[in-house]
KOLRO-669804 format. One line per field, with one value per residue (C-alpha): y, x, z; residue number from 1. Coordinates in nm, 2 decimals, m for minus. Layout:
# residues N
c2 = c(Y, ...);
c1 = c(X, ...);
c3 = c(Z, ...);
pos = c(NUM, ...);
# end
This chain:
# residues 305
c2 = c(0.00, 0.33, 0.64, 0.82, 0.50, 0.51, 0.85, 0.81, 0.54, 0.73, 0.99, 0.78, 0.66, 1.01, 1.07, 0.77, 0.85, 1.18, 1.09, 0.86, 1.12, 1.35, 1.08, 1.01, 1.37, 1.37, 1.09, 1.22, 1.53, 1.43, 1.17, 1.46, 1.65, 1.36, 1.31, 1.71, 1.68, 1.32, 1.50, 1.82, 1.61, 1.39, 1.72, 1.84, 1.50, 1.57, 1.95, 1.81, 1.51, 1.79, 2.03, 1.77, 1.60, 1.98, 2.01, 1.71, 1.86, 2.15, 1.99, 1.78, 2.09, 2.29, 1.98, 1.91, 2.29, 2.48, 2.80, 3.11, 3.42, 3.73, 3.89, 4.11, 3.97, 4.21, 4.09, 4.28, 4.11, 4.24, 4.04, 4.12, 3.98, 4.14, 3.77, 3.66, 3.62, 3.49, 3.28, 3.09, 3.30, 3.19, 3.40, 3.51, 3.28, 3.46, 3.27, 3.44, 3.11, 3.14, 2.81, 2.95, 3.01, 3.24, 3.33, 3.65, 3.81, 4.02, 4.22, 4.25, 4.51, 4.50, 4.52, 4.44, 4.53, 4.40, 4.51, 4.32, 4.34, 4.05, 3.99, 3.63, 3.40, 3.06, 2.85, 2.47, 2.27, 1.90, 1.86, 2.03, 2.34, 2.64, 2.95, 3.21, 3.57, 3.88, 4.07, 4.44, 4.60, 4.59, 4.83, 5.10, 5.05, 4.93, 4.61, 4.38, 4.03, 3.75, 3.42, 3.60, 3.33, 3.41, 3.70, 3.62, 3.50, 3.29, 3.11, 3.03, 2.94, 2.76, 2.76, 2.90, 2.81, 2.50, 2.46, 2.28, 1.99, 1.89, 1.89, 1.86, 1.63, 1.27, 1.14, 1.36, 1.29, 0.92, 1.01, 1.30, 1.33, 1.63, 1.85, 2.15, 2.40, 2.72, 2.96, 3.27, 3.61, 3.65, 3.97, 4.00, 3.62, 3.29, 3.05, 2.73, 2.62, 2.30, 2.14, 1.86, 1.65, 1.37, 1.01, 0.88, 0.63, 0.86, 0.90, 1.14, 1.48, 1.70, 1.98, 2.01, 2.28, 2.46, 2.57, 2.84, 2.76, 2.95, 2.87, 2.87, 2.76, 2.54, 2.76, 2.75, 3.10, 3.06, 2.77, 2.82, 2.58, 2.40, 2.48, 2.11, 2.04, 2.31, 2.15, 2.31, 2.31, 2.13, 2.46, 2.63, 2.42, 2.43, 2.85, 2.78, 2.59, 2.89, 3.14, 2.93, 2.91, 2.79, 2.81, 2.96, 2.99, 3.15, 3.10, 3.23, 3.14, 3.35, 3.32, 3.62, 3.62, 3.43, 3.36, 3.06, 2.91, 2.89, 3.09, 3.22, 3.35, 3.74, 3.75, 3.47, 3.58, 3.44, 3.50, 3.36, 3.44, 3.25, 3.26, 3.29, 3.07, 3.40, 3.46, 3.74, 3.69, 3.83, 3.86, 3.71, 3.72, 3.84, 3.79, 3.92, 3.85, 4.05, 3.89, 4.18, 4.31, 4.00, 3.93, 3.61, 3.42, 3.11, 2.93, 2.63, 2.39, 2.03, 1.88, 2.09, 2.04);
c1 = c(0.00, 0.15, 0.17, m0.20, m0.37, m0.29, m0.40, m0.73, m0.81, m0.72, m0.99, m1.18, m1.19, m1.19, m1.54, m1.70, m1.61, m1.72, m2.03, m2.13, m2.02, m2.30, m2.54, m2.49, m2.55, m2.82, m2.98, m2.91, m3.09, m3.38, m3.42, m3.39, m3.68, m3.89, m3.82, m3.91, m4.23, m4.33, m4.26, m4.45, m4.71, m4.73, m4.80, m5.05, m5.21, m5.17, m5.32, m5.61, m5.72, m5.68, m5.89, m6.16, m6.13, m6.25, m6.50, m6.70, m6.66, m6.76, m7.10, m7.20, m7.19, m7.37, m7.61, m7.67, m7.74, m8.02, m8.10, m8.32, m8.20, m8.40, m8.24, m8.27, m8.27, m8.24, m8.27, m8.20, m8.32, m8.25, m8.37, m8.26, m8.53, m8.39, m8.32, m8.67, m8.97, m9.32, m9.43, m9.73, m10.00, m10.36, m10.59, m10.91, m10.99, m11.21, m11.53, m11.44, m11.32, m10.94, m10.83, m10.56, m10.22, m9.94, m9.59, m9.54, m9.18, m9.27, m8.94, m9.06, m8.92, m8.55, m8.46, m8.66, m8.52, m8.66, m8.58, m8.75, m8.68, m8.78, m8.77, m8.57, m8.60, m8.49, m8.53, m8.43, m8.51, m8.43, m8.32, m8.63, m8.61, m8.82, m8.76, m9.01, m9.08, m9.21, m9.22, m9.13, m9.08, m9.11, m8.95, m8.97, m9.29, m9.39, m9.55, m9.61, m9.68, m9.64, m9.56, m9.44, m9.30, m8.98, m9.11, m8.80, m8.90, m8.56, m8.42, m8.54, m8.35, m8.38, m8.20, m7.89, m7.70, m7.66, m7.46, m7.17, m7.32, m7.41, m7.04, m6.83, m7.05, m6.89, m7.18, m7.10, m6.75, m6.78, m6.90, m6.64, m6.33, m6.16, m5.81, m5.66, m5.66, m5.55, m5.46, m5.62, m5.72, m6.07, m6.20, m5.86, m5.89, m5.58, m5.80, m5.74, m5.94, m6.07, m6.27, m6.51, m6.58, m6.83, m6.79, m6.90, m7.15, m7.32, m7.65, m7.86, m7.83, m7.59, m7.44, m7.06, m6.78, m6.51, m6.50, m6.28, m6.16, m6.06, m5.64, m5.64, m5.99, m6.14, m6.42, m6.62, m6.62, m6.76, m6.88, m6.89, m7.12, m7.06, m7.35, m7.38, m7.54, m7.81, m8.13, m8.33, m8.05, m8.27, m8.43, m8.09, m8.00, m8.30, m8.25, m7.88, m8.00, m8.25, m7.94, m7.74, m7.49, m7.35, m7.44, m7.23, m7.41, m7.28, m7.40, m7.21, m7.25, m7.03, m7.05, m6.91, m7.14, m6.99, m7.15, m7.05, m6.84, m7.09, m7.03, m7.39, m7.49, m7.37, m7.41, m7.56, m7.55, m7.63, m7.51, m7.72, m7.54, m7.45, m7.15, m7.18, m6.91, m6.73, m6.71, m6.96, m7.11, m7.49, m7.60, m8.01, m8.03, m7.87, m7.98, m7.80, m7.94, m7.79, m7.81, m7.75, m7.84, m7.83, m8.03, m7.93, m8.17, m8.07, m7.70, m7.66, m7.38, m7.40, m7.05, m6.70, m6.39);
c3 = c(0.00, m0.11, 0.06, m0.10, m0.02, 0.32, 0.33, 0.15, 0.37, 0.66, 0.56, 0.47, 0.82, 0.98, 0.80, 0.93, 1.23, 1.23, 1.06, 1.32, 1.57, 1.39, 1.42, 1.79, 1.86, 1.63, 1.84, 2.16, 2.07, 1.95, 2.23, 2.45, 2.26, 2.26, 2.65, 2.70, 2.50, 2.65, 3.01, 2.90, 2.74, 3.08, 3.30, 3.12, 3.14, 3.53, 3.50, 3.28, 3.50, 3.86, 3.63, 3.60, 3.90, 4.08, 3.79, 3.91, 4.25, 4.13, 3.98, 4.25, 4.48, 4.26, 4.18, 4.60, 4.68, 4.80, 4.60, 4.65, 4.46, 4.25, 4.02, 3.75, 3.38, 3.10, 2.76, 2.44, 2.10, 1.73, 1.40, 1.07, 0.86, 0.51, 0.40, 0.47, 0.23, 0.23, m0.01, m0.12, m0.05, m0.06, m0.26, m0.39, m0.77, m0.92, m0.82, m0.44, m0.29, m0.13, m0.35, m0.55, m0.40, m0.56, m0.45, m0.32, m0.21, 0.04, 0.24, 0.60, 0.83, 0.77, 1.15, 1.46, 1.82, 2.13, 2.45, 2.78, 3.18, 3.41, 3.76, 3.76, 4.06, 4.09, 4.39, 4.41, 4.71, 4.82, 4.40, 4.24, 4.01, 3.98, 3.74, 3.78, 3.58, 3.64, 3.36, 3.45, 3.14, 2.77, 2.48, 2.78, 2.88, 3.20, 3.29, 3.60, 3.52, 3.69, 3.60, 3.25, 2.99, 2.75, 2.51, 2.31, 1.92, 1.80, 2.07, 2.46, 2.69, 3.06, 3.37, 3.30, 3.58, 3.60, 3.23, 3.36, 3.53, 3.13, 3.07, 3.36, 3.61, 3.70, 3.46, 3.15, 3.22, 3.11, 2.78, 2.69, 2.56, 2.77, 2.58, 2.66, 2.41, 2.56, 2.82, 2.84, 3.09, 3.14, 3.31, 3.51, 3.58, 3.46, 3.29, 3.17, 2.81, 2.76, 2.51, 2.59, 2.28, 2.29, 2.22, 1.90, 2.07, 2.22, 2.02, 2.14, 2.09, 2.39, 2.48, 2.39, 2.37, 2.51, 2.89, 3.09, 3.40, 3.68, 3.74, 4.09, 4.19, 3.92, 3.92, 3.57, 3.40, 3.10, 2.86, 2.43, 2.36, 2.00, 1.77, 1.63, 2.01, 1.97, 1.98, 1.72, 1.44, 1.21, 1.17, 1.11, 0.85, 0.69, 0.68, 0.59, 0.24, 0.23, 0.20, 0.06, 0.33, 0.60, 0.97, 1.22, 1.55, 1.86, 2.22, 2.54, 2.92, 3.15, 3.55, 3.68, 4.02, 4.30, 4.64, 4.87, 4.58, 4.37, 4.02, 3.90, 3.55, 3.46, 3.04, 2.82, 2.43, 2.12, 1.77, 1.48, 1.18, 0.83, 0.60, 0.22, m0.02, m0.04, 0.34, 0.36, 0.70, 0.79, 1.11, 1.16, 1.50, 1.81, 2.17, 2.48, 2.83, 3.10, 3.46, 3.75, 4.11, 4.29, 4.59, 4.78, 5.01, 5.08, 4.90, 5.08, 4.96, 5.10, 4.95, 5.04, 4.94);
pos = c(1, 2, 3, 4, 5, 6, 7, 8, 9, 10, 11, 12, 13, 14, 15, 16, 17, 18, 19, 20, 21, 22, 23, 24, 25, 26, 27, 28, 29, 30, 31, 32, 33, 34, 35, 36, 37, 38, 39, 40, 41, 42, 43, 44, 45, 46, 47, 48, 49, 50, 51, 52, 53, 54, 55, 56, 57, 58, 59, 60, 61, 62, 63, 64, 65, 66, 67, 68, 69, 70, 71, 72, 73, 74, 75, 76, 77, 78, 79, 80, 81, 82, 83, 84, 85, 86, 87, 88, 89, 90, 91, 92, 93, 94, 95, 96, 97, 98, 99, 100, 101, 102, 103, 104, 105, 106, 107, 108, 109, 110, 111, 112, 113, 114, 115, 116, 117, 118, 119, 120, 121, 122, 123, 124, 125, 126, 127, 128, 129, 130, 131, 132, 133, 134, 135, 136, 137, 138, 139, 140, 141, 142, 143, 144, 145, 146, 147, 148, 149, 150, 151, 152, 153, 154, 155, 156, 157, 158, 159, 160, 161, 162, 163, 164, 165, 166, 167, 168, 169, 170, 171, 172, 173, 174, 175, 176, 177, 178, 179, 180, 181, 182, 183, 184, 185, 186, 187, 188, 189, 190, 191, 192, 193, 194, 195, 196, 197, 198, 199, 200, 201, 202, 203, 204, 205, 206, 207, 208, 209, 210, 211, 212, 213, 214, 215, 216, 217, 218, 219, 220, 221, 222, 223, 224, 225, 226, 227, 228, 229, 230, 231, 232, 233, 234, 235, 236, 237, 238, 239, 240, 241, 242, 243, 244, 245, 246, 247, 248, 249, 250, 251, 252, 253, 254, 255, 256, 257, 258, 259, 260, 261, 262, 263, 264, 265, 266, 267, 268, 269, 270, 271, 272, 273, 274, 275, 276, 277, 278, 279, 280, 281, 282, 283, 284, 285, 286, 287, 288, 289, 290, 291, 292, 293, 294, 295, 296, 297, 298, 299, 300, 301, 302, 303, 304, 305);
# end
């Protein structure tokens, strides 16, 4: 072996060497990012399963209490009904029976605004419900009647409060999937979000979405609720083909009001809207219902921890 040989050989050697010093480092470094992630991966497990261990807590103390509260609930409705049209109109033939039906395309009132006050009380007692009305005032005029139903024309809605016992209860929790998606301040407050998505054998229709939960307390602050869970959505649909779009419903709990633990209703708020194939987005409907001036009779809590 010659001289030049010898040396080729020798680099030769020198860059597998080298090479599999690369390759080691290589390794080690990406065994060290996988370790990092798997340990990052493994805490938030751990956040995730203390977040909704206290959420059940949570639930089953808000399930086993005693409630009487009054409040004031002020709800503000406006319609845009620009996009609506009767059709199919019965008239006169001319014999002066109504047997003959043409379509008419009749634009309504572009925009409707509704504005109502009630007197909310809700009492539960040993696990029974009662929401009761007073209707105080409507579009600025003043009423007083009792035992008032929703005036509300799109959506109705029932007690409010009780929201995250449909997601977050030991029950609900067996037929969720449960991810944290986020991190967020919420009126000066560290919350935590999650996002509850349901099992695909569970068949009947149920509330689902995204939750915000207080970082030191576990408190529930406010719940997006996913519009595929909204129970008349048959009707949205149906509107969405109408406008040749596609639905994109909002709808809002937040539980600013706290009293012995419990977090009660402040804002609930729903967006009716649909988006066109080129992204133009119209507004139908939009309901805000404002919960304030608290008066607490009874909170009694049966479960601490």
């Amino acid at each position: 072996m010659n001289y030049s040989q010898s040396k080729l050989i020798k680099k030769d050697k020198n860059r597998i060497i080298l090479t599999l010093l690369l390759l080691l480092i290589l390794f080690t470094f990406y065994q060290n990012i996988i370790a990092q992630n798997n340990s990052k991966e493994k805490a938030v497990q751990i956040k995730l399963s203390k977040i909704l261990k206290k959420a059940r807590e949570y639930c089953s103390r808000l399930k086993h209490s005693a409630f009487d509260f009054v409040c004031i609930e002020e709800i503000t409705e406006v319609t845009d009904h620009s996009r609506d049209i009767v059709q199919n109109i019965l008239v006169r033939t001319p014999t002066g029976d109504y047997g003959q039906i043409e379509t008419h395309f009749k634009i309504p009132k572009t925009k409707e605004k509704n504005k109502y006050i009630y007197d909310y009380q809700l009492i539960r007692k040993d696990y029974k419900t009662k929401e009761r009305r007073i209707l105080l005032e409507e579009n600025g005029r003043k009423k007083h009647k009792k035992d008032a139903q929703l005036k509300t024309a799109i959506f109705h809605y029932k007690k409010v409060l009780f929201g995250p016992i449909d997601l977050l209860s030991e029950y609900w929790q067996q037929h969720h999937d449960y991810k944290i998606v986020g991190q967020e301040m919420l009126n000066g407050e560290k919350a935590v979000v999650i996002e509850a998505i349901p099992h695909s054998s569970l068949k009947k229709r149920h509330l689902f979405g995204k939750i915000w939960v207080k970082e030191c307390d576990f408190r529930i602050l406010k719940i997006e609720w996913n519009q595929k869970a909204i129970g008349n959505i048959q009707i949205i649909e149906e509107i969405a083909k109408r406008y040749k779009a596609e639905p994109q419903i909002t709808l809002i709990s937040e539980f600013n009001i706290e009293k012995n633990g419990i977090r009660f209703p402040s804002r609930y708020f729903i967006e009716e809207a649909y988006v066109s194939k080129k992204g133009k987005k119209f507004i139908r409907s939009e309901t805000t219902v404002i919960y304030k001036d608290y008066k607490f009779f009874t909170v009694e809590t049966v479960i601490k921890y």
